[in-house]
C-alpha positions as a Markdown table, in Angstrom:
| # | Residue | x | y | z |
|---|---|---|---|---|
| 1 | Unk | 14.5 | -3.7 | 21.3 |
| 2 | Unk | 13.2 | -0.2 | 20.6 |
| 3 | Unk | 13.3 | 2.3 | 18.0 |
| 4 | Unk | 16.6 | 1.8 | 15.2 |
| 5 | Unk | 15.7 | 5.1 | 13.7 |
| 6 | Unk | 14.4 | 7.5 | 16.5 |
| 7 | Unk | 17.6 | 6.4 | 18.5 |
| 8 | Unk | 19.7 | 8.6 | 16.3 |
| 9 | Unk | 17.4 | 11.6 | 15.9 |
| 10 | Unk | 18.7 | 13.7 | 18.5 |
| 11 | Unk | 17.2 | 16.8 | 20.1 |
| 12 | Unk | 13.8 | 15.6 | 20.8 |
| 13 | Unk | 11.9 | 15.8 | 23.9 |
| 14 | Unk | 11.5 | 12.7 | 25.4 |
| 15 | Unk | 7.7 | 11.8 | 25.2 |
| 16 | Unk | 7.7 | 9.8 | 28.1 |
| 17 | Unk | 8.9 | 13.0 | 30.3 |
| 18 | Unk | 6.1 | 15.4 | 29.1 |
| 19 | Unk | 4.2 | 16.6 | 31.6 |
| 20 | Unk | 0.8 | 15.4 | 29.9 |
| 21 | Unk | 2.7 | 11.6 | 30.0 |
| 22 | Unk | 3.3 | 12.4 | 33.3 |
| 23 | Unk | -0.3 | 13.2 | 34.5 |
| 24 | Unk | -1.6 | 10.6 | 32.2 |
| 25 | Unk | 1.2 | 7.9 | 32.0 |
| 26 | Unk | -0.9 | 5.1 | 33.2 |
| 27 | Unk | -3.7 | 2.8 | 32.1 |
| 28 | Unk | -7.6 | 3.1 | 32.9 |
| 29 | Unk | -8.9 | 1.5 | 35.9 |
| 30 | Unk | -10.6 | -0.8 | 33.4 |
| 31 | Unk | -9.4 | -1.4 | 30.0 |
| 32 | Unk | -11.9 | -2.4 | 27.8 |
| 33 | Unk | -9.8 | -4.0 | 24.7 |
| 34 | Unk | -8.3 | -6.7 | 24.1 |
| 35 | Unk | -6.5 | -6.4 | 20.5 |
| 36 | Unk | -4.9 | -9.7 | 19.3 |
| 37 | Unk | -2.0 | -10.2 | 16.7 |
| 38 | Unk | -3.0 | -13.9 | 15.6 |
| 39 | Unk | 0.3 | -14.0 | 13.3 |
| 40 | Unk | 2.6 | -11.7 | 10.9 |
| 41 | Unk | 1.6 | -13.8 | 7.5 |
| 42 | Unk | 0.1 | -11.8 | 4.7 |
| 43 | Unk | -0.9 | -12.3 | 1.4 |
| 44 | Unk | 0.6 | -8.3 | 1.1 |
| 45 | Unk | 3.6 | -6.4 | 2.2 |
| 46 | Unk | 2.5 | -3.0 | 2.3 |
| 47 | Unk | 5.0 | 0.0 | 2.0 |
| 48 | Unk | 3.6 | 1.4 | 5.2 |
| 49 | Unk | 2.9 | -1.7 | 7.7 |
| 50 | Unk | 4.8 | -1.3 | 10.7 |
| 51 | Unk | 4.6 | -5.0 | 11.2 |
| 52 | Unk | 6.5 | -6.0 | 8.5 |
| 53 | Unk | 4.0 | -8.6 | 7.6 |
| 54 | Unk | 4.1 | -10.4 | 4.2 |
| 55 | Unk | 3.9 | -13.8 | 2.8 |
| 56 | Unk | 7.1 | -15.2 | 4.1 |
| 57 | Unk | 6.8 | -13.8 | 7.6 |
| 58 | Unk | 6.2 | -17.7 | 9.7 |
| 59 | Unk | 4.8 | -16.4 | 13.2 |
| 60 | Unk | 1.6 | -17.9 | 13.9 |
| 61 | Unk | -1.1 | -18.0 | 17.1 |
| 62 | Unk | -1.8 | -21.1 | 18.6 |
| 63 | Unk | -5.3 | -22.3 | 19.5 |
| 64 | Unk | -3.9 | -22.8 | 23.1 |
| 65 | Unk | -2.6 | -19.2 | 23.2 |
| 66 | Unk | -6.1 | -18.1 | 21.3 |
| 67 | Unk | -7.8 | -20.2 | 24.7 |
| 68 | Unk | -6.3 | -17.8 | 27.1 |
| 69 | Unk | -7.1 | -14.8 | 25.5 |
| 70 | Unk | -10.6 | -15.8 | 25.7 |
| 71 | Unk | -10.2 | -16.5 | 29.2 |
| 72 | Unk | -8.4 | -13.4 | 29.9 |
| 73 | Unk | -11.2 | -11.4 | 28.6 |
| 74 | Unk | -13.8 | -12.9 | 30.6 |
| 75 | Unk | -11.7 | -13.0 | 33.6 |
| 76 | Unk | -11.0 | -9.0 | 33.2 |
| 77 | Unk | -14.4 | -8.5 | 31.5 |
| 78 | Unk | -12.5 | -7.1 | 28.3 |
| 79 | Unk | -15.6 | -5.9 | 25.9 |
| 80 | Unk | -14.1 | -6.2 | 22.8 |
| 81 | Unk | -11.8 | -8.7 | 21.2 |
| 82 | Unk | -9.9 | -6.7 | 18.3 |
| 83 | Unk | -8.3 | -9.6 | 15.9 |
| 84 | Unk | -5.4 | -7.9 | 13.7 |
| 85 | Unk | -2.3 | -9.2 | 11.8 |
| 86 | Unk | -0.7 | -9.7 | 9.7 |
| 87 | Unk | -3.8 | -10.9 | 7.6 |
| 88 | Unk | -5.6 | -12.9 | 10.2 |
| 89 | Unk | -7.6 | -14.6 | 7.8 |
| 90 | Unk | -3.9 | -17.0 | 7.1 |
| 91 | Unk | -4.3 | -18.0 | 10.7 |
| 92 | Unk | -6.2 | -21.5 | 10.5 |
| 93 | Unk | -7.4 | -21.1 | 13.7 |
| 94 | Unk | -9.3 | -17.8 | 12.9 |
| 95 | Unk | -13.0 | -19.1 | 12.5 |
| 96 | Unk | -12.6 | -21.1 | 16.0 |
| 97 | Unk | -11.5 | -17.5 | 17.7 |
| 98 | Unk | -14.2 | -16.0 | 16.4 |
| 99 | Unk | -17.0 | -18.6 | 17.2 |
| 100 | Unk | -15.3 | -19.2 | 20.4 |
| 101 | Unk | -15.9 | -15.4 | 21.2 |
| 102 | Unk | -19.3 | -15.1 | 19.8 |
| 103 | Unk | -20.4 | -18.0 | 22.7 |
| 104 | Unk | -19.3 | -16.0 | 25.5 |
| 105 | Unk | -20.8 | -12.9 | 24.1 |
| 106 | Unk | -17.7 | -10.8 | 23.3 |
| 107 | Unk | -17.6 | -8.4 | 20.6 |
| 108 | Unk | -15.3 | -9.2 | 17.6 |
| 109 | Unk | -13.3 | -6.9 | 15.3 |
| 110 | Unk | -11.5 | -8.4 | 12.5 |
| 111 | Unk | -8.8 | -6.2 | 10.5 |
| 112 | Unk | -9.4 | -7.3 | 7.0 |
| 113 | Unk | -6.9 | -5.2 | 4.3 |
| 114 | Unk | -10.1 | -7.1 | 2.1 |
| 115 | Unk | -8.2 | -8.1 | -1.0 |
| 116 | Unk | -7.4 | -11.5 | 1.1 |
| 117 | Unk | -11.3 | -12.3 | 1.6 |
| 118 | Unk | -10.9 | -12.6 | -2.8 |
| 119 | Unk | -8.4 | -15.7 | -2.6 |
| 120 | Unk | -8.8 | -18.8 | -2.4 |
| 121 | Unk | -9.5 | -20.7 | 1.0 |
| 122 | Unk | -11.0 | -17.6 | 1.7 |
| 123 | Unk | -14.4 | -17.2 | -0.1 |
| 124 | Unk | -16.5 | -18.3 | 2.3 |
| 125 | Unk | -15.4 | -15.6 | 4.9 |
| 126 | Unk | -17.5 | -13.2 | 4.0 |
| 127 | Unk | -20.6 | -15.1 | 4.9 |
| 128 | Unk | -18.7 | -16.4 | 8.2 |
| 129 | Unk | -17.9 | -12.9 | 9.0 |
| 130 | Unk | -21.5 | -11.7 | 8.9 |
| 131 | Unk | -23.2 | -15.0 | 10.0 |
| 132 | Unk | -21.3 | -14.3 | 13.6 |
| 133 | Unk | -21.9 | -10.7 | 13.5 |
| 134 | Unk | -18.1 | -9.6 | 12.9 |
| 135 | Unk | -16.9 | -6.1 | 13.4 |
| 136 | Unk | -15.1 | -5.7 | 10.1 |
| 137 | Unk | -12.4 | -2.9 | 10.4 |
| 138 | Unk | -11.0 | -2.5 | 6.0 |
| 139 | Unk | -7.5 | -1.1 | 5.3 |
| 140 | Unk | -8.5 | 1.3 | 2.3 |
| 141 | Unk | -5.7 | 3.6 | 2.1 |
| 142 | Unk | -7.3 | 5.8 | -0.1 |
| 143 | Unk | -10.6 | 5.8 | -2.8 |
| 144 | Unk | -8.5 | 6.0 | -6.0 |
| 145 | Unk | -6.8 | 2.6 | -7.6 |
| 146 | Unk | -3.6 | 4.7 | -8.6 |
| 147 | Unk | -2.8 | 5.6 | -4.4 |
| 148 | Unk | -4.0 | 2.4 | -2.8 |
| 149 | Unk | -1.9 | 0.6 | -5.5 |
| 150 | Unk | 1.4 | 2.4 | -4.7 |
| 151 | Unk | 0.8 | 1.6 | -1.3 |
| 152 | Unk | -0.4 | -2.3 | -1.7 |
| 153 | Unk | 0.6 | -3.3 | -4.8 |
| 154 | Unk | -0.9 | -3.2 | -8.6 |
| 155 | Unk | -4.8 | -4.8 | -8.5 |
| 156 | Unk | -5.3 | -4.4 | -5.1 |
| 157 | Unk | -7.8 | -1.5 | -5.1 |
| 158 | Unk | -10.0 | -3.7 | -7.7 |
| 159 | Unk | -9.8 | -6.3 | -4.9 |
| 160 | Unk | -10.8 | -4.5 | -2.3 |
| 161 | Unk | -13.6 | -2.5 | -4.3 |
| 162 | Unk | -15.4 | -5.9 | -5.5 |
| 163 | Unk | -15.0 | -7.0 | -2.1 |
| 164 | Unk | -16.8 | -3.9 | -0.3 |
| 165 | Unk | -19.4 | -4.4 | -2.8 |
| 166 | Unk | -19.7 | -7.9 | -1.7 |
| 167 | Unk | -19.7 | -7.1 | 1.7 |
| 168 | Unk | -22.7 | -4.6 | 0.7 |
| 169 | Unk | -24.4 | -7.2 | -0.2 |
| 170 | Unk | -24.5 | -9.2 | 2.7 |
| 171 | Unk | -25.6 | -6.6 | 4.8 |
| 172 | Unk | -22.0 | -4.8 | 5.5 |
| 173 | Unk | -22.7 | -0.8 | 6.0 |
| 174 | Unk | -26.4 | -0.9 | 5.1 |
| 175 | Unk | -27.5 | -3.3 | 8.5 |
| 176 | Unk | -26.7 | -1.9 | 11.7 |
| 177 | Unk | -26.0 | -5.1 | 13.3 |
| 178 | Unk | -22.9 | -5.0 | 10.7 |
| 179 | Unk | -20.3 | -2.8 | 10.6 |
| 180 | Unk | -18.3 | -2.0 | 7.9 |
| 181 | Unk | -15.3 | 0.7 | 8.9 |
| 182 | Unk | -12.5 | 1.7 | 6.6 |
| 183 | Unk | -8.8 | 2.7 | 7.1 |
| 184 | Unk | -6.8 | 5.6 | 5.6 |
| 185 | Unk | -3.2 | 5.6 | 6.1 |
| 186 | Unk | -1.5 | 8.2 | 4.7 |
| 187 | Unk | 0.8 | 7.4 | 1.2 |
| 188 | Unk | 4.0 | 9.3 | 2.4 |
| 189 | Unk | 6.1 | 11.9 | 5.2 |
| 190 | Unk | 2.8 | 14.0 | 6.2 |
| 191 | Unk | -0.5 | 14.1 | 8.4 |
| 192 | Unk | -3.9 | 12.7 | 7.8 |
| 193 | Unk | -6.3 | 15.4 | 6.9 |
| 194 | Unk | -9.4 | 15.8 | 9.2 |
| 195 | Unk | -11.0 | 12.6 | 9.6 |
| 196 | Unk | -14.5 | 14.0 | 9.4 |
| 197 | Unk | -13.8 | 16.1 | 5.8 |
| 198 | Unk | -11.8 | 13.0 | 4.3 |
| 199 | Unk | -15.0 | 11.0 | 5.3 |
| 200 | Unk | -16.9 | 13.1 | 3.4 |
| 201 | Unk | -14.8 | 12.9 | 0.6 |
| 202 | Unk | -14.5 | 9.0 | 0.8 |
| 203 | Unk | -18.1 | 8.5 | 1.0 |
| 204 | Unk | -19.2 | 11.1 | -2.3 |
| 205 | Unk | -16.4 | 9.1 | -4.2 |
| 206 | Unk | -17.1 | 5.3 | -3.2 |
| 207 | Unk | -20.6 | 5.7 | -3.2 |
| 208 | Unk | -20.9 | 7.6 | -7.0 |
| 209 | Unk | -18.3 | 5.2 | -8.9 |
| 210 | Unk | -18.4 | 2.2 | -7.3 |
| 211 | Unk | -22.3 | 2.4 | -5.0 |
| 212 | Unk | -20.0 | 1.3 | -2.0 |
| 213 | Unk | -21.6 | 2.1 | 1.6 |
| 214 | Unk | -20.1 | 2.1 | 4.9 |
| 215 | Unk | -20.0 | 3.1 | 8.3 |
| 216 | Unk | -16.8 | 4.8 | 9.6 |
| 217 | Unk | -13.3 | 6.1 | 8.1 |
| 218 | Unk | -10.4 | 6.2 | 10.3 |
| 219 | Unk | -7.7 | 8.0 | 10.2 |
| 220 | Unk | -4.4 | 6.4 | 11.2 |
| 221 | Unk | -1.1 | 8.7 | 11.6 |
| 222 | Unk | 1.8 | 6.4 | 9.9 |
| 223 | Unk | 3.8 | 5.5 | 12.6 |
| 224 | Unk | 7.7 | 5.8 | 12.0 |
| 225 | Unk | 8.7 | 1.8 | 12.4 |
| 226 | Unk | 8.6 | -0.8 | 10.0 |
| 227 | Unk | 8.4 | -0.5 | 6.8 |
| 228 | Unk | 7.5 | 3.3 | 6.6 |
| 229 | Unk | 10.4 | 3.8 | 9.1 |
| 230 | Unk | 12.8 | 1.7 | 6.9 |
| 231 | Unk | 11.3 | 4.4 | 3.5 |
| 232 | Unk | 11.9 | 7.5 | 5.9 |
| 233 | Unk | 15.4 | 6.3 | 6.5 |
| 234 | Unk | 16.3 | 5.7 | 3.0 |
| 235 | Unk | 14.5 | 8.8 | 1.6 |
| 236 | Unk | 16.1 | 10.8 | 4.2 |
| 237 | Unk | 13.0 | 11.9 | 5.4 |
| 238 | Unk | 13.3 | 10.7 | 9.2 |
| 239 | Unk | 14.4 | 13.7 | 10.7 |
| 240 | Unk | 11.6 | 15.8 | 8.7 |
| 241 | Unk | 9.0 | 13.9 | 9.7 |
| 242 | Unk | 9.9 | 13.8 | 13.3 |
| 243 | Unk | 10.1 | 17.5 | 13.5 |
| 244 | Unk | 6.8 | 17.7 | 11.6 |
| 245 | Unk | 5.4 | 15.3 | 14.5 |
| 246 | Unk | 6.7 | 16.6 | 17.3 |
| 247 | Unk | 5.5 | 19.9 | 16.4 |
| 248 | Unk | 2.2 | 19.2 | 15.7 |
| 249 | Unk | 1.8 | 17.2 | 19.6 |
| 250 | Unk | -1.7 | 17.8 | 20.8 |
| 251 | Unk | -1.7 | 17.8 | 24.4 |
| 252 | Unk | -5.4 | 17.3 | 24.7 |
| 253 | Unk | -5.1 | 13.9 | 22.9 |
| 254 | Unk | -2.8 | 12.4 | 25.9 |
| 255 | Unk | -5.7 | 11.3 | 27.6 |
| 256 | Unk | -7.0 | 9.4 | 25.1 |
| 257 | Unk | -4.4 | 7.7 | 23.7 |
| 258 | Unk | -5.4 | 3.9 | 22.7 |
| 259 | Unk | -3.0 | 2.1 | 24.8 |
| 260 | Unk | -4.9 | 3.6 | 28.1 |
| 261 | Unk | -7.6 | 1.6 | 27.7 |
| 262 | Unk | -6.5 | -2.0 | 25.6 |
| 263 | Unk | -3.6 | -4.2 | 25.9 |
| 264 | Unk | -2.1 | -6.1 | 22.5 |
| 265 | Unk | -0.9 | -9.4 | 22.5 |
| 266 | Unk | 1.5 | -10.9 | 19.9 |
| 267 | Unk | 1.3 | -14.0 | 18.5 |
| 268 | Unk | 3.1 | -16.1 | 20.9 |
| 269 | Unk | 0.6 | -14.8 | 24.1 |
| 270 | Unk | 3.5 | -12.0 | 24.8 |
| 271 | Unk | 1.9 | -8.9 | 26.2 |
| 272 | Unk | 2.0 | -5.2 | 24.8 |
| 273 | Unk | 0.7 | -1.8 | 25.2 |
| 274 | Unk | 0.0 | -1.1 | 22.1 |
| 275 | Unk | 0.5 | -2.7 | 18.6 |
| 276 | Unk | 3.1 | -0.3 | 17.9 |
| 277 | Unk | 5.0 | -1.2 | 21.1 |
| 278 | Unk | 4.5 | -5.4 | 19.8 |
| 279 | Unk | 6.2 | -4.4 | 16.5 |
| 280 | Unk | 9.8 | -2.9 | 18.6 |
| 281 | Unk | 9.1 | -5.8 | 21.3 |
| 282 | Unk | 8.4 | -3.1 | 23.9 |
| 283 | Unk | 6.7 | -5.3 | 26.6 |
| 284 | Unk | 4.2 | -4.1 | 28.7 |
| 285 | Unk | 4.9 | -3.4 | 32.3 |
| 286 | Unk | 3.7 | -7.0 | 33.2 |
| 287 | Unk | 5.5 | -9.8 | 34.6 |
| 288 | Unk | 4.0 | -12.5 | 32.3 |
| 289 | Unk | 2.3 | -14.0 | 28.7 |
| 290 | Unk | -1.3 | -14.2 | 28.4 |
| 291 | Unk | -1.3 | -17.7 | 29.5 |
| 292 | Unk | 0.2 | -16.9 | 32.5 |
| 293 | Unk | -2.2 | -13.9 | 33.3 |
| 294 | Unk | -3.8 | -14.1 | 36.6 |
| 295 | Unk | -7.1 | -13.2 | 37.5 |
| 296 | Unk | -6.0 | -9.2 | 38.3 |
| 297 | Unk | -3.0 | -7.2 | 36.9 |
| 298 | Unk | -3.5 | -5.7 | 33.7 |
| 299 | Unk | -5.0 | -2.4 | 34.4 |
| 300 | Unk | -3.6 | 1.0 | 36.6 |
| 301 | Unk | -0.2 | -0.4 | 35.2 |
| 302 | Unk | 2.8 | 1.9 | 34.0 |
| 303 | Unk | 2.4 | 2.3 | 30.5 |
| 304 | Unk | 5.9 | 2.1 | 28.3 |
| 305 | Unk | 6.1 | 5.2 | 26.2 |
| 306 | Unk | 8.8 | 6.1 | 23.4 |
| 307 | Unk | 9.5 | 8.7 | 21.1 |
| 308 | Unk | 7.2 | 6.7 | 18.6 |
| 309 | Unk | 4.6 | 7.7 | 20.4 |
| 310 | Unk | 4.8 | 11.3 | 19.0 |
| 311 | Unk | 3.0 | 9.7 | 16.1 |
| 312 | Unk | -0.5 | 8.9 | 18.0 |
| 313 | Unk | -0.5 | 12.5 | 19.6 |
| 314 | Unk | 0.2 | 14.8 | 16.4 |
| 315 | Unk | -2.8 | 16.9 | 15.0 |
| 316 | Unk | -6.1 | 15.0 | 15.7 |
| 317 | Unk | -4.4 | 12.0 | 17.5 |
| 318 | Unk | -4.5 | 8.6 | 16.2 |
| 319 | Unk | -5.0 | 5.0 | 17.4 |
| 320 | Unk | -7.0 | 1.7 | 15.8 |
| 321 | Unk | -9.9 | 3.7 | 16.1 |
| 322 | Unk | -9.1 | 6.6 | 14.3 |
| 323 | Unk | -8.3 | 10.2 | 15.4 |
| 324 | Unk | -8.7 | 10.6 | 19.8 |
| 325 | Unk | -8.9 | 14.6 | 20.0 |
């Protein structure tokens, strides 16, 4: 499928020909995630989500396809099963994953954006979340309501901040057995600052006005697909903010780029480098779905770079995990 926009930017150096791709161009030995899209519904339809998702996106995970990710990750001893979306609290099926996971010992992340834990259907998540020891990874893409708003939609920052003070209250960011991380994605054409100062930052401003604790911020570089791609194009800010990625490309953060050690896997068991990679349909240098996998073949595999990629190796680096250098 690849990239509308970055297709017609011309003069850039072809990411997958740098020398660091070159060296590093491969997965690790062992990968060590197993990131899960469980369906593109969502109760929002942020101006930045690379997905796309919203409330009348349809796609939806299977419990059969759910099954053989499970069994993929014990066959391949995957450490961590990271559940995104989409919200994947719409995905019926969502509780079973996660208890399914929790009996064979595998760590679970869920990516909340939090305001959907305040709806209806959904109340009783919360508890679920924490009863099973859930990772809980909370899009908050900044501390004021006026920025997260523009980005989400009116009332969403309320949401989320009478959620994270539920989620306090159950143990979330105070209990070490449950983590509580938050997202920053930046509101337009420009870099996150340094995770470790905006941390700071978050932490002074959530913990004064609202007494909300938690344990990480990460810092996520917007990549240039979806959504955001479709508001660079329009604004006529595509070309700008390829030229302010590609100059800022950190070598040193090559190495570490997310998709060498995790492999994503869309809703309908296809399999992807990386999330970004699932959103242009980019497949992943293997020859089947996940519940086709066989007991080997998912690690020391080519990995399918693209100009997007510029956008995980600018500055600090960026990934699901925050900043890599």
């Amino acid at each position: 499928m690849g990239n509308k926009y970055l297709e017609r930017i011309k003069n850039i150096p072809s990411f997958s020909e740098l020398e660091e791709c070159q060296t590093f161009g491969t997965t690790q030995q062992k990968l060590d995630i197993m990131q899960v899209n469980i369906g593109k519904k969502c109760n929002l339809a942020c101006k930045h989500c690379h997905i796309e998702a919203g409330p009348n996106r349809m796609e939806m995970m299977s419990r059969d396809v759910m099954a053989a990710c499970l069994e993929a990750c014990k066959k391949n001893q995957f450490r961590t099963l990271d559940i995104t979306g989409g919200a994947p609290e719409m995905n019926p099926d969502l509780e079973w994953f996660v208890r399914e996971a929790a009996k064979h010992g595998i760590h679970t992340i869920v990516r909340s954006n939090l305001a959907i834990l305040n709806e209806e259907g959904c109340r009783h998540l919360p508890e679920f979340y924490a009863q099973n020891k859930v990772e809980l990874v909370g899009s908050l893409p900044y501390y004021t309501e006026k920025d997260t708003d523009r980005q989400r939609g009116k009332g969403v920052f309320a949401s989320c901040v009478a959620m994270l003070r539920e989620l306090n209250g159950l143990g979330y960011g105070r209990n070490s057995a449950l983590i509580l991380n938050l997202v920053y994605n930046p509101g337009g054409a420009f870099l996150p600052p340094d995770q470790e100062s905006l941390a700071v930052e978050y932490r002074k401003k959530l913990s004064e006005l609202y007494g909300i604790t938690f344990n990480n911020l990460y810092t996520i570089t917007n990549n240039p697909i979806g959504r955001f791609g479709d508001f660079l194009d329009r604004s006529g800010n595509l070309a700008g903010y390829m030229d302010r990625l590609v100059s800022a490309f950190n070598p040193a953060s090559v190495e570490n780029m997310m998709c060498r050690n995790q492999i994503s896997v869309d809703w309908d068991g296809t399999i992807y480098d990386c999330d970004f990679n699932l959103a242009l349909g980019l497949t992943a240098n293997v020859p089947y779905r996940i519940q086709d996998l066989a007991d080997t073949g998912l690690s020391e595999r080519k990995i399918v770079f693209g100009n997007h990629c510029y956008a995980c190796t600018a500055g600090a680096g960026s990934s699901c995990g925050g900043a890599t250098a």
